[in-house]
C-alpha positions in Angstrom: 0.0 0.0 0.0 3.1 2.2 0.7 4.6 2.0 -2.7 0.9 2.3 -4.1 0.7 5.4 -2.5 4.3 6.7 -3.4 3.9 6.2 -7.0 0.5 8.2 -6.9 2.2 10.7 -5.9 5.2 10.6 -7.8 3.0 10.4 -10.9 1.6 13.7 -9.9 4.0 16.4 -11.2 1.9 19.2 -8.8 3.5 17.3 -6.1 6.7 17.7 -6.6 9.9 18.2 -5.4 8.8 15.9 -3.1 11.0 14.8 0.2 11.5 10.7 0.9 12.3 10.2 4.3 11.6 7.7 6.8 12.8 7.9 10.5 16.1 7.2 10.0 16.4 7.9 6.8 17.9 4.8 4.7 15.9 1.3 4.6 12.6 2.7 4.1 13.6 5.8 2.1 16.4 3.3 0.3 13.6 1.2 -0.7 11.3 3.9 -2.1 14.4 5.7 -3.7 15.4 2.3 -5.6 11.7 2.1 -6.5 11.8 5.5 -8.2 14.6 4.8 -10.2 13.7 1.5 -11.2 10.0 2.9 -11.8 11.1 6.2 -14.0 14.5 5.8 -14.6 14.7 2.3 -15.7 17.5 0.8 -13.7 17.6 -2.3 -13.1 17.3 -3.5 -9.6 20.5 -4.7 -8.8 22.0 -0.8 -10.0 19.1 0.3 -7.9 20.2 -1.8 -4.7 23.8 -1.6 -5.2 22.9 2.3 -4.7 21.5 1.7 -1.9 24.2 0.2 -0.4 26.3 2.7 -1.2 24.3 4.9 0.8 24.5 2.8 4.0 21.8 0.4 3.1 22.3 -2.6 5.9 18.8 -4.1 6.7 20.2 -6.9 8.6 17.1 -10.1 9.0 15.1 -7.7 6.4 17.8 -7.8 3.5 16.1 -10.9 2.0 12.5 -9.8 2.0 13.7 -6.2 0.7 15.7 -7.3 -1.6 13.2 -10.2 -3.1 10.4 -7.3 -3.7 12.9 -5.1 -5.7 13.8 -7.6 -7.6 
């Protein structure tokens, strides 16, 4: 439902710039960041997540489940 709601609003150009943040500020915001660019940038996931990791991405016991809905 989150990501539903995120591309509704992404697809709405009166919306933007628009701010991602979560409350720390890099699974959650990783995640909809990498779905952004893989939605209207065409990257492929792994550039996407690779990305993300660069950027401090280190879900721990929530890497796989992440992960397997990006890809």
């Amino acid at each position: 439902e989150v990501v539903r709601e995120f591309l509704a609003v992404m697809d709405d150009p009166a919306n933007h710039p628009v701010l991602i943040h979560c409350f720390a500020g890099v699974h959650r915001t990783g995640t909809l960041c990498a779905v952004y660019r893989m939605e209207y940038r065409w990257w492929t996931a792994d550039r996407a997540i690779a990305v993300m990791e660069a950027f401090g991405f280190k879900p721990g016991r929530n890497r796989e489940a992440i992960e397997g809905y990006l890809r």
